[in-house]
C-alpha positions in Angstrom: 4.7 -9.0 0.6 6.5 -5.3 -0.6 4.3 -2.4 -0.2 4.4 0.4 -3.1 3.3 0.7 -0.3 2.2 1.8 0.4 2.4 -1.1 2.3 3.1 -4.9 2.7 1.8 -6.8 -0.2 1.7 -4.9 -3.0 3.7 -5.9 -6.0 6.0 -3.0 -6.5 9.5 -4.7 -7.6 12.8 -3.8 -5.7 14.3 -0.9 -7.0 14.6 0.8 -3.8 15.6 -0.5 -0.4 13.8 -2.5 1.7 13.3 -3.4 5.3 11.9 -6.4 6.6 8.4 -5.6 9.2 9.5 -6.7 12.6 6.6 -7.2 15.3 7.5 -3.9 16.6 6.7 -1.8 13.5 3.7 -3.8 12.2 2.3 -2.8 15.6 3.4 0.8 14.7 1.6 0.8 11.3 -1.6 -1.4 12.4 -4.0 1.0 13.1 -6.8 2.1 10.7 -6.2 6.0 10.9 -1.9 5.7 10.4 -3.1 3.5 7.7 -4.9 5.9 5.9 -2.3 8.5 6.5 0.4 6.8 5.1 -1.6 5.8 2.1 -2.5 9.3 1.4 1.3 10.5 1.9 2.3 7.5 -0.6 -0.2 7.9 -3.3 -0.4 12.0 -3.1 3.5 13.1 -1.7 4.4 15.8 1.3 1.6 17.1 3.1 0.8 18.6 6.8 -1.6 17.4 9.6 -3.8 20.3 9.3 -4.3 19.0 5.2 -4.3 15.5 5.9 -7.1 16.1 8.7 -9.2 18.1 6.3 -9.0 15.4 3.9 -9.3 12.6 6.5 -12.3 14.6 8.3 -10.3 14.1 11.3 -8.8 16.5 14.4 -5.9 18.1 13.3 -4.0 17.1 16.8 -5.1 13.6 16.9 -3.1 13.3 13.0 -0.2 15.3 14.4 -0.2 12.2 17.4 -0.4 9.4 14.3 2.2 11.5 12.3 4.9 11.4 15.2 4.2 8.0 16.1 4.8 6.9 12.2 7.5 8.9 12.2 9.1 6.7 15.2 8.3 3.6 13.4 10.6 5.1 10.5 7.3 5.0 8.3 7.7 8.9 7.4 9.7 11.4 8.1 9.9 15.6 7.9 10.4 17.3 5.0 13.4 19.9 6.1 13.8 22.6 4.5 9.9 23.4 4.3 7.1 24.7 6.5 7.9 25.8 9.7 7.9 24.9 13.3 4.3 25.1 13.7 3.6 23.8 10.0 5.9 20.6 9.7 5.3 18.5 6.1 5.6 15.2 6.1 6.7 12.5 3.8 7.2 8.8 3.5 10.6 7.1 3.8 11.6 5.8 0.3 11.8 2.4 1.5 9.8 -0.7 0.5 8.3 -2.3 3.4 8.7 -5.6 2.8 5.6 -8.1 5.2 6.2 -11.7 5.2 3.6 -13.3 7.2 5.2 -16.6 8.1 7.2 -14.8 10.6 4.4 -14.1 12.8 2.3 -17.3 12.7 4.1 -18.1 16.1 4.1 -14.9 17.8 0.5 -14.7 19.4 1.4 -11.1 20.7 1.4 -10.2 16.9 -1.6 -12.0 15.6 -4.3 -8.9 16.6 -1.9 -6.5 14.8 -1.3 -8.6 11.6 -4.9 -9.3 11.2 -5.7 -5.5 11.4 -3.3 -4.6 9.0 -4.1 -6.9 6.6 -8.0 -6.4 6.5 -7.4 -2.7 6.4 -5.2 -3.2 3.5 -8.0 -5.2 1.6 -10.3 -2.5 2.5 -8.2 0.2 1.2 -7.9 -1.8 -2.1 -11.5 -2.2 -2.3 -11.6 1.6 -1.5 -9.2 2.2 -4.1 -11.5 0.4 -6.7 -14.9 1.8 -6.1 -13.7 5.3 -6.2 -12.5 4.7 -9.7 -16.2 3.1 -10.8 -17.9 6.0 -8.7 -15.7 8.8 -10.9 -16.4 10.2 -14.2 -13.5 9.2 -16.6 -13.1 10.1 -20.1 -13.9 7.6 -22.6 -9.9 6.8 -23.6 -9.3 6.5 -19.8 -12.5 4.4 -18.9 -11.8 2.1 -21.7 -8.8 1.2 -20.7 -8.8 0.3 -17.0 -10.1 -3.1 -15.7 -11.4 -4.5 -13.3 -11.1 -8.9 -13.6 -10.8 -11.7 -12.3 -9.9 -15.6 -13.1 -11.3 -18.1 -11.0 -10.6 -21.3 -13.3 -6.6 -21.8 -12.4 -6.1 -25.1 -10.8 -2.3 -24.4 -9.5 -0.3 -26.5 -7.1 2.1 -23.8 -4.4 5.0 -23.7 -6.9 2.9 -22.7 -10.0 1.2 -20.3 -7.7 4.6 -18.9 -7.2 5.5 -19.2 -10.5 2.7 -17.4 -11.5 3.6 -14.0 -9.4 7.0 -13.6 -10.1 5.6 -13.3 -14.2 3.3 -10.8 -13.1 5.8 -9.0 -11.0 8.2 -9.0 -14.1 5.6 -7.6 -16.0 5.4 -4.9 -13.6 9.0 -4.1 -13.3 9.6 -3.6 -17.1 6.7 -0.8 -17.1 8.4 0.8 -13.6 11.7 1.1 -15.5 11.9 4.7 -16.5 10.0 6.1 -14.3 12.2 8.5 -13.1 12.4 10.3 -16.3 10.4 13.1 -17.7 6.7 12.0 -17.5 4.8 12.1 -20.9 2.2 15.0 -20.5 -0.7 12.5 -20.9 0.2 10.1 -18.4 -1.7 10.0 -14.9 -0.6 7.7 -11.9 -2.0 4.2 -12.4 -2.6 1.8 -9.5 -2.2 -2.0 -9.9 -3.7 -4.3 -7.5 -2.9 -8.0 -7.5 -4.7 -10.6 -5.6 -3.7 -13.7 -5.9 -5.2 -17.0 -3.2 -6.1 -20.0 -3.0 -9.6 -21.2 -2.6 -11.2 -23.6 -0.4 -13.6 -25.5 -2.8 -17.3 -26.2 -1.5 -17.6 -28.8 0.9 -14.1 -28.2 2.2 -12.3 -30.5 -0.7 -8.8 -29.0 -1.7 
Protein backbone atom coordinates (compact mmCIF):
# COMPACT_ATOMS: atom_id res chain seq x y z
CA UNK A 1 0.00 0.00 0.00
CA UNK A 2 1.53 3.87 -1.05
CA UNK A 3 -0.65 6.56 0.08
CA UNK A 4 -1.08 9.72 -2.41
CA UNK A 5 -1.64 9.69 0.53
CA UNK A 6 -2.69 10.65 1.52
CA UNK A 7 -2.07 7.54 2.98
CA UNK A 8 -1.29 3.76 2.86
CA UNK A 9 -3.02 2.12 -0.04
CA UNK A 10 -3.71 4.37 -2.52
CA UNK A 11 -2.24 3.81 -5.89
CA UNK A 12 -0.13 6.77 -6.45
CA UNK A 13 3.13 5.39 -8.36
CA UNK A 14 6.67 6.19 -7.03
CA UNK A 15 7.89 9.22 -8.22
CA UNK A 16 8.78 10.52 -4.87
CA UNK A 17 10.41 8.85 -1.92
CA UNK A 18 9.02 6.64 0.19
CA UNK A 19 9.22 5.23 3.72
CA UNK A 20 8.17 2.10 4.82
CA UNK A 21 5.17 2.48 8.09
CA UNK A 22 6.83 0.95 11.09
CA UNK A 23 4.47 0.03 14.15
CA UNK A 24 5.56 3.17 15.66
CA UNK A 25 4.28 5.65 13.11
CA UNK A 26 1.12 3.72 12.15
CA UNK A 27 0.28 4.21 15.76
CA UNK A 28 1.15 7.99 15.17
CA UNK A 29 -1.23 8.34 12.14
CA UNK A 30 -4.14 5.93 13.52
CA UNK A 31 -6.40 8.12 14.99
CA UNK A 32 -9.63 9.33 13.28
CA UNK A 33 -9.03 13.22 13.80
CA UNK A 34 -4.82 13.14 12.57
CA UNK A 35 -6.48 11.29 9.82
CA UNK A 36 -8.64 13.83 8.73
CA UNK A 37 -5.98 16.42 9.11
CA UNK A 38 -3.60 14.93 7.06
CA UNK A 39 -6.06 14.23 4.42
CA UNK A 40 -7.12 17.81 4.32
CA UNK A 41 -3.35 19.00 4.23
CA UNK A 42 -2.79 16.43 1.32
CA UNK A 43 -5.73 17.05 -0.89
CA UNK A 44 -5.99 21.09 -0.14
CA UNK A 45 -1.84 22.14 0.66
CA UNK A 46 -0.47 24.45 3.74
CA UNK A 47 -2.89 25.42 6.23
CA UNK A 48 -3.06 26.52 10.11
CA UNK A 49 -4.85 24.91 13.15
CA UNK A 50 -7.10 27.69 13.61
CA UNK A 51 -8.38 26.93 9.55
CA UNK A 52 -8.19 23.36 9.75
CA UNK A 53 -10.44 23.54 13.12
CA UNK A 54 -12.95 25.70 11.44
CA UNK A 55 -13.16 23.30 8.63
CA UNK A 56 -12.99 20.18 10.92
CA UNK A 57 -15.55 21.91 13.50
CA UNK A 58 -13.04 21.08 16.01
CA UNK A 59 -11.01 23.15 19.04
CA UNK A 60 -8.39 24.97 17.64
CA UNK A 61 -5.92 23.61 20.61
CA UNK A 62 -6.88 20.07 20.46
CA UNK A 63 -5.70 20.37 16.25
CA UNK A 64 -2.62 22.27 17.31
CA UNK A 65 -2.02 18.82 19.88
CA UNK A 66 -2.75 16.40 16.55
CA UNK A 67 -0.59 18.80 14.39
CA UNK A 68 2.61 18.47 16.74
CA UNK A 69 2.16 14.92 17.31
CA UNK A 70 2.02 14.39 13.21
CA UNK A 71 4.63 16.45 13.02
CA UNK A 72 6.76 13.98 15.33
CA UNK A 73 5.74 11.02 13.36
CA UNK A 74 7.42 12.95 10.34
CA UNK A 75 3.78 13.01 8.77
CA UNK A 76 3.96 16.99 8.28
CA UNK A 77 6.05 19.43 8.88
CA UNK A 78 6.10 23.69 9.18
CA UNK A 79 6.13 25.69 6.43
CA UNK A 80 9.21 28.28 7.33
CA UNK A 81 9.27 31.12 6.04
CA UNK A 82 5.36 31.84 6.60
CA UNK A 83 3.01 32.80 9.48
CA UNK A 84 4.39 33.53 12.62
CA UNK A 85 5.09 32.22 15.93
CA UNK A 86 1.57 32.24 17.06
CA UNK A 87 0.22 31.32 13.38
CA UNK A 88 2.47 28.33 12.29
CA UNK A 89 1.31 26.65 8.59
CA UNK A 90 1.55 23.33 8.17
CA UNK A 91 2.31 21.04 5.35
CA UNK A 92 2.80 17.38 4.59
CA UNK A 93 6.19 15.80 3.98
CA UNK A 94 6.56 14.96 0.22
CA UNK A 95 6.98 11.44 0.96
CA UNK A 96 4.88 8.40 -0.06
CA UNK A 97 3.97 6.41 2.87
CA UNK A 98 4.29 3.18 1.83
CA UNK A 99 1.67 0.29 4.43
CA UNK A 100 2.36 -3.18 3.80
CA UNK A 101 0.16 -5.12 6.03
CA UNK A 102 1.88 -8.42 6.24
CA UNK A 103 4.30 -6.89 8.51
CA UNK A 104 1.99 -6.61 11.26
CA UNK A 105 -0.04 -9.84 11.13
CA UNK A 106 2.37 -10.98 14.08
CA UNK A 107 2.57 -7.95 16.16
CA UNK A 108 -0.61 -8.12 18.37
CA UNK A 109 0.48 -4.65 19.89
CA UNK A 110 -0.27 -3.25 16.35
CA UNK A 111 -3.40 -5.02 15.38
CA UNK A 112 -5.95 -2.20 17.25
CA UNK A 113 -3.93 0.49 15.30
CA UNK A 114 -3.86 -1.19 11.86
CA UNK A 115 -7.49 -1.96 12.03
CA UNK A 116 -8.34 1.77 12.85
CA UNK A 117 -6.43 3.01 10.17
CA UNK A 118 -7.58 1.00 7.68
CA UNK A 119 -11.47 1.42 8.32
CA UNK A 120 -10.90 5.10 8.55
CA UNK A 121 -9.25 5.04 5.27
CA UNK A 122 -12.34 3.21 3.75
CA UNK A 123 -14.47 5.71 5.30
CA UNK A 124 -12.72 8.59 4.02
CA UNK A 125 -12.98 6.97 0.48
CA UNK A 126 -16.53 6.54 0.92
CA UNK A 127 -16.54 10.22 2.17
CA UNK A 128 -14.71 11.15 -0.76
CA UNK A 129 -17.35 9.67 -3.07
CA UNK A 130 -20.68 10.78 -1.66
CA UNK A 131 -19.55 14.35 -1.61
CA UNK A 132 -18.99 14.18 -5.32
CA UNK A 133 -22.81 12.63 -5.93
CA UNK A 134 -24.06 15.15 -3.17
CA UNK A 135 -22.36 18.31 -5.32
CA UNK A 136 -23.65 20.07 -8.28
CA UNK A 137 -21.25 19.47 -11.26
CA UNK A 138 -21.53 20.80 -14.62
CA UNK A 139 -22.74 18.61 -17.29
CA UNK A 140 -18.98 18.06 -19.03
CA UNK A 141 -17.72 17.29 -15.53
CA UNK A 142 -20.60 14.99 -14.28
CA UNK A 143 -20.43 13.13 -17.43
CA UNK A 144 -17.35 12.18 -17.11
CA UNK A 145 -16.62 10.85 -13.66
CA UNK A 146 -17.60 7.24 -12.59
CA UNK A 147 -18.49 5.55 -10.12
CA UNK A 148 -18.18 1.28 -11.05
CA UNK A 149 -17.59 -1.73 -10.13
CA UNK A 150 -16.85 -5.44 -11.61
CA UNK A 151 -17.76 -8.17 -9.60
CA UNK A 152 -17.52 -11.06 -12.37
CA UNK A 153 -13.39 -11.61 -12.26
CA UNK A 154 -12.57 -15.03 -11.18
CA UNK A 155 -8.59 -14.38 -10.49
CA UNK A 156 -6.13 -16.59 -8.85
CA UNK A 157 -3.34 -14.17 -6.27
CA UNK A 158 -0.92 -13.68 -9.18
CA UNK A 159 -3.53 -12.41 -11.73
CA UNK A 160 -4.88 -10.35 -8.93
CA UNK A 161 -1.43 -8.94 -8.86
CA UNK A 162 -1.18 -8.82 -12.25
CA UNK A 163 -4.15 -6.95 -12.52
CA UNK A 164 -2.91 -3.80 -10.22
CA UNK A 165 0.33 -3.28 -11.52
CA UNK A 166 -1.76 -2.54 -15.19
CA UNK A 167 -3.85 -0.25 -13.33
CA UNK A 168 -1.03 1.37 -11.56
CA UNK A 169 0.72 1.83 -15.03
CA UNK A 170 -2.16 3.35 -16.20
CA UNK A 171 -1.99 5.77 -13.54
CA UNK A 172 1.57 6.58 -13.74
CA UNK A 173 1.50 7.61 -17.51
CA UNK A 174 -1.43 10.25 -16.69
CA UNK A 175 0.87 11.48 -13.39
CA UNK A 176 3.75 12.15 -15.73
CA UNK A 177 3.78 15.82 -16.32
CA UNK A 178 2.26 16.88 -13.65
CA UNK A 179 4.66 19.18 -12.60
CA UNK A 180 4.19 21.37 -15.54
CA UNK A 181 1.93 24.30 -16.12
CA UNK A 182 -1.66 23.01 -15.46
CA UNK A 183 -4.06 23.51 -18.44
CA UNK A 184 -6.61 26.21 -17.16
CA UNK A 185 -9.54 23.72 -17.33
CA UNK A 186 -8.11 21.07 -15.36
CA UNK A 187 -9.40 20.41 -11.63
CA UNK A 188 -7.71 17.81 -9.19
CA UNK A 189 -9.16 14.38 -9.88
CA UNK A 190 -9.17 11.65 -7.19
CA UNK A 191 -8.77 7.94 -8.19
CA UNK A 192 -9.81 5.34 -5.88
CA UNK A 193 -9.02 1.71 -6.47
CA UNK A 194 -10.35 -1.23 -4.64
CA UNK A 195 -9.41 -4.25 -5.42
CA UNK A 196 -10.37 -7.81 -2.96
CA UNK A 197 -11.18 -10.87 -2.97
CA UNK A 198 -14.56 -12.28 -2.09
CA UNK A 199 -15.67 -14.94 0.04
CA UNK A 200 -18.43 -16.63 -2.05
CA UNK A 201 -21.79 -17.59 -0.23
CA UNK A 202 -21.69 -20.50 1.84
CA UNK A 203 -17.99 -19.91 2.54
CA UNK A 204 -16.73 -21.79 -0.85
CA UNK A 205 -13.53 -20.09 -2.30
Amino acid sequence: MTDQPEHPEETSPPTRPQRRLDARSLRGLAHPLRMRIFELLNLDGPATATRLAERLGENTGTVSWHLRHLAEHGFIEEETGRGTKRERWWRRVPVANRLDTADFRDDPASRGALSLYLHELVRQYFDRVTSYLDEDWEDEWRTVGTVSDWSNLRLTPPQLQALNDELFAVIARHTAGQDAEPDPAALPVVVQLQSFPRRAAGGAE
